[in-house]
Backbone bond lengths (Angstrom), bond angles and torsions (degrees), N, CA, C in turn:
res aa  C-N    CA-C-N  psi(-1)  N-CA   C-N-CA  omega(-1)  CA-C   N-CA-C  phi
1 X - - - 1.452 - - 1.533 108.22 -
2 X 1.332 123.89 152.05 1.794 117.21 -158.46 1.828 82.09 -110.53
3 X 1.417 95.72 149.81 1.218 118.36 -169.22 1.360 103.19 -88.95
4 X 1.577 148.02 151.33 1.135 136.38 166.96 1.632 108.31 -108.73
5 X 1.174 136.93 161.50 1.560 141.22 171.22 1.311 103.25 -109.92
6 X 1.113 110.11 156.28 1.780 99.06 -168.91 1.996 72.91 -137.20
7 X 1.658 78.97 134.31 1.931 117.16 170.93 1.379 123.49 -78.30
8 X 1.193 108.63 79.55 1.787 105.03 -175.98 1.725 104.90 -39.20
9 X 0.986 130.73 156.58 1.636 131.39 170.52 1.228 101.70 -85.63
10 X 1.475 121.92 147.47 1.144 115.68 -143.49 1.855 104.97 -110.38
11 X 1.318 113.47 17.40 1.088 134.80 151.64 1.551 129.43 -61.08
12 X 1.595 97.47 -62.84 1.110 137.49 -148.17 1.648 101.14 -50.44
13 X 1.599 155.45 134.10 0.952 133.13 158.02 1.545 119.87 -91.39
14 X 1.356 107.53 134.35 1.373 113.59 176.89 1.111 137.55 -16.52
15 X 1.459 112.08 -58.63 1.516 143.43 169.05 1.768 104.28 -114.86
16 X 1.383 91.61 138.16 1.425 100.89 159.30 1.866 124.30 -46.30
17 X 1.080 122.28 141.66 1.180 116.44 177.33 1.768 112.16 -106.78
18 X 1.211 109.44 70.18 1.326 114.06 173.84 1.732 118.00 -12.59
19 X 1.043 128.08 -51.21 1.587 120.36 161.20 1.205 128.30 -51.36
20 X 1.353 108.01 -69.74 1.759 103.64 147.03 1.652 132.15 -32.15
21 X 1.007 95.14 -38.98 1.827 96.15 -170.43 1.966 96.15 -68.53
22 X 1.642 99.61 -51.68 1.228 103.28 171.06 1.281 138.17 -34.03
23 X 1.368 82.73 -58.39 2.254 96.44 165.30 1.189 119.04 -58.37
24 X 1.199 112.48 -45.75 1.951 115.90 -172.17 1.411 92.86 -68.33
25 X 1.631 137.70 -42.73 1.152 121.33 -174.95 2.052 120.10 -57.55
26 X 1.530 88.54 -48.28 1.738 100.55 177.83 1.786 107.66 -54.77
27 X 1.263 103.41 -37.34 1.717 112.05 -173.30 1.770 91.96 -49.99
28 X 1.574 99.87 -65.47 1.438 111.09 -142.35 1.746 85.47 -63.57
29 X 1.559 131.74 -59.08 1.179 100.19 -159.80 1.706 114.92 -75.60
30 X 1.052 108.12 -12.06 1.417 106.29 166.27 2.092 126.83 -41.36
31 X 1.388 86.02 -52.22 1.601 108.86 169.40 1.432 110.19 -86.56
32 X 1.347 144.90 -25.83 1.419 133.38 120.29 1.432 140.61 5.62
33 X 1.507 98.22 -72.10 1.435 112.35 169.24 1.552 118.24 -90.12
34 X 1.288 112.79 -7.35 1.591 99.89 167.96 1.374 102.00 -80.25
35 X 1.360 131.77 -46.73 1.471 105.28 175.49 0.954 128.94 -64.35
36 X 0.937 122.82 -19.33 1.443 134.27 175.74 1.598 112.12 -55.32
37 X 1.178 108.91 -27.07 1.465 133.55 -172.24 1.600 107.29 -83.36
38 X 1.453 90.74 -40.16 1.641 81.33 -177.20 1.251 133.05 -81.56
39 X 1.444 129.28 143.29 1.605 141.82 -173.46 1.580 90.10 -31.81
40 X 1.443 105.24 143.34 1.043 145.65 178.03 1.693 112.83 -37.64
41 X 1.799 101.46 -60.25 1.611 98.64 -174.44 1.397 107.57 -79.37
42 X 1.686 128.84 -36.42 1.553 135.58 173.55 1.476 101.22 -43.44
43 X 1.546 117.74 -61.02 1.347 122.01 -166.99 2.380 105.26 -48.55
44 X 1.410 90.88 -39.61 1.522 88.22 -161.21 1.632 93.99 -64.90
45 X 1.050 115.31 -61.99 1.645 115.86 171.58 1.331 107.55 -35.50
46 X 0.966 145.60 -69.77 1.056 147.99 -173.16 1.724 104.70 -31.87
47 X 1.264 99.16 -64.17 1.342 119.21 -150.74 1.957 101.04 -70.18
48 X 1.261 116.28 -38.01 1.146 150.84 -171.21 2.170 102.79 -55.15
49 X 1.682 80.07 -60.91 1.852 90.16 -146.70 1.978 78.49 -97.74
50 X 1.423 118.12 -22.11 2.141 93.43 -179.58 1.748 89.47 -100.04
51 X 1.011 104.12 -58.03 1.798 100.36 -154.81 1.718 94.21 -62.76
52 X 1.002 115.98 -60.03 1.545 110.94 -157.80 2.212 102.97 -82.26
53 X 1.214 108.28 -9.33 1.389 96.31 170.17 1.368 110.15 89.64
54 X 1.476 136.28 7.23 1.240 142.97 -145.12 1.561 93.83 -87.22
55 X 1.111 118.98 159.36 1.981 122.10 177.08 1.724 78.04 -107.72
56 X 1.315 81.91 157.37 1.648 104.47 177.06 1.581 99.48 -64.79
57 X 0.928 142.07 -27.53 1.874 126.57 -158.54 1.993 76.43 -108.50
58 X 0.623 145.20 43.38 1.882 151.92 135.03 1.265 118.41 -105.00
59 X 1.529 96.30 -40.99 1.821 90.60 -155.25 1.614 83.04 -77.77
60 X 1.486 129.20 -29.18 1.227 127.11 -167.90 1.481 110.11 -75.60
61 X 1.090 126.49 -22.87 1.439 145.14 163.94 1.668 112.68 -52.98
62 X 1.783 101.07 -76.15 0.773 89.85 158.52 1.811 166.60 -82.44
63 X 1.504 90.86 21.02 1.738 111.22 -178.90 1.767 99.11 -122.65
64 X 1.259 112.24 9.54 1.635 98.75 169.92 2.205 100.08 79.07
65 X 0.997 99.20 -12.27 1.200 102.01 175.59 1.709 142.96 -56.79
66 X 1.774 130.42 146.09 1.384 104.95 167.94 1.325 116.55 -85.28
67 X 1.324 135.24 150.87 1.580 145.58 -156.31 1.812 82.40 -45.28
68 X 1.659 105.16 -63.81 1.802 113.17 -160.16 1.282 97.32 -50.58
69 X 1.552 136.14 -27.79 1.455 126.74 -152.68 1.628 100.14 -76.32
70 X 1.800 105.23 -44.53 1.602 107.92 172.83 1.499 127.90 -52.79
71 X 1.785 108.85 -38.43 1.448 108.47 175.69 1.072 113.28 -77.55
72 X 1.513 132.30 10.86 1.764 119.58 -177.63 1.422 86.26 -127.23
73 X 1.462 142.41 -3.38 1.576 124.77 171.66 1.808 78.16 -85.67
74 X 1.243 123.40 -79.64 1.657 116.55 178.99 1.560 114.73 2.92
75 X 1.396 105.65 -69.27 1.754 117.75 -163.23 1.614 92.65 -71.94
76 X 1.047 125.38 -39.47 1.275 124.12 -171.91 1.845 116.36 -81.60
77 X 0.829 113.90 -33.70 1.719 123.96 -172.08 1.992 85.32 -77.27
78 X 1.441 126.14 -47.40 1.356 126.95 -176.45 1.248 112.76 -51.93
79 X 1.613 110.35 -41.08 1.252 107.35 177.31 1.570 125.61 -84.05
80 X 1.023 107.16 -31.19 1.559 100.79 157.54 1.470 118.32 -61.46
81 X 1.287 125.04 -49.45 1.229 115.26 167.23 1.564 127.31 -50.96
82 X 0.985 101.54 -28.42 1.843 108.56 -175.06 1.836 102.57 -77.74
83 X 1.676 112.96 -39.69 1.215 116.97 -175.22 1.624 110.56 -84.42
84 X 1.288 130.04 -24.10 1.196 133.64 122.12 1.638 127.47 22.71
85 X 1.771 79.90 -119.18 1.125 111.77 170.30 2.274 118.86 -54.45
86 X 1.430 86.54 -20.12 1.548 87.88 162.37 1.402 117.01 -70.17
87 X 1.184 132.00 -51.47 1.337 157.82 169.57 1.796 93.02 -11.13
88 X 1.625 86.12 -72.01 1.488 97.35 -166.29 1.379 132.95 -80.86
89 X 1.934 110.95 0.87 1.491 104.92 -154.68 1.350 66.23 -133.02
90 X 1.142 138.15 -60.62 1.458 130.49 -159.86 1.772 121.16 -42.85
91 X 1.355 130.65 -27.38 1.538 114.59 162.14 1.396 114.90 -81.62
92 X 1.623 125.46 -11.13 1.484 119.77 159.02 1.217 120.63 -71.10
93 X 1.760 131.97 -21.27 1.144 112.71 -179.73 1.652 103.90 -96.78
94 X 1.246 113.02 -11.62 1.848 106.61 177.19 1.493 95.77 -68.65
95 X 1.088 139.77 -14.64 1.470 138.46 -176.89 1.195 112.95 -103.48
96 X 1.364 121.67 -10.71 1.548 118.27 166.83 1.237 121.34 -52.70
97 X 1.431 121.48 -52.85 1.027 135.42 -147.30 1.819 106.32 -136.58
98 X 1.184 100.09 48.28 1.568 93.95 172.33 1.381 130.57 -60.44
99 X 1.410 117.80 126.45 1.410 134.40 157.69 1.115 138.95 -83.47
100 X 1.460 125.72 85.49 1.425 133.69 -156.44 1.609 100.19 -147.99
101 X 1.295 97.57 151.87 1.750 109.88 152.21 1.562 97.44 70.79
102 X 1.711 81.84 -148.82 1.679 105.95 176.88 1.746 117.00 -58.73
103 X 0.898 106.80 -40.32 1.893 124.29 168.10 1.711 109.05 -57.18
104 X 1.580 123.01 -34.01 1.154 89.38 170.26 1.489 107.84 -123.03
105 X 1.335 129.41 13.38 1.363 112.89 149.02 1.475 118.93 -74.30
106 X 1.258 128.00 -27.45 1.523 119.98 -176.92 1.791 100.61 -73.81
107 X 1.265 124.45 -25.18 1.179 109.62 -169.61 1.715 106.86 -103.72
108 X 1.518 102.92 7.57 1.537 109.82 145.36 1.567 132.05 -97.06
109 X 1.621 92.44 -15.98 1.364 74.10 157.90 1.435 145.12 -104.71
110 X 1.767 93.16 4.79 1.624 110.80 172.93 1.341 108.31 -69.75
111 X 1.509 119.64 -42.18 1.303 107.97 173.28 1.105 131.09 -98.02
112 X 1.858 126.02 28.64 1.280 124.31 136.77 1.715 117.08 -75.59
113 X 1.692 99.11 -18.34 1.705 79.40 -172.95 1.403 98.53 -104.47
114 X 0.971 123.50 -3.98 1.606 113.04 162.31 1.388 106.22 -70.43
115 X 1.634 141.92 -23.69 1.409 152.14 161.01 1.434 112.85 -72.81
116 X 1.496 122.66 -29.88 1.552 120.88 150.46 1.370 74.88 93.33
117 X 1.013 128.99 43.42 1.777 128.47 165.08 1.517 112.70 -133.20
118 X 1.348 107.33 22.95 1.585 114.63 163.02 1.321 127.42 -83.28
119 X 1.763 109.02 126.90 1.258 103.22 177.32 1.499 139.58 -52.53
């Protein structure tokens, strides 16, 4: 009988990366509770046409809805979610990457003379 080898995906990491696992957990309930947050009819759209896969002439089917009424709770539930989730991630990433001092004049002036516009 022929033996088969089985192809790890070449993504895939071996072992879990406990930090990672950590983050994807904080991500997910983070984005959890913003919908959770959102008004009632945005949330069902929401929930309807990403999580459940629904085409707009279903989700509109199934909520009594007009097709346009689903694509503007859609555009609208996104944007609360996006402004949201800004709320909460946006003063961690202005702190990621601070630009101050000696750190960001030297790395202004590498890229004036890599622009050949150094004094």
């Amino acid at each position: 009988m022929p033996q088969a080898d089985i192809i790890p995906f070449p993504l895939a990491a071996p072992s879990p990366d406990p930090e990672r696992s950590v983050a994807q957990r904080q991500i997910q309930q983070m984005l959890e509770h913003a919908i959770d947050d959102l008004p009632d009819d945005f949330r069902t759209v929401l929930v309807a046409r990403i999580i459940e896969d629904m085409s707009v002439e279903e989700t509109a089917s199934l909520l009594g809805l007009r097709p346009e009424t689903v694509k503007t709770r859609l555009h609208r539930a996104r944007k609360l979610l996006r402004d949201a989730l800004e709320r909460q991630v946006g003063p961690a990433l202005t702190d990621a990457f601070p630009f101050d001092g000696a750190r960001c004049a030297r790395m202004t002036e590498q890229v004036l003379a890599r622009l050949g516009l150094s004094a």
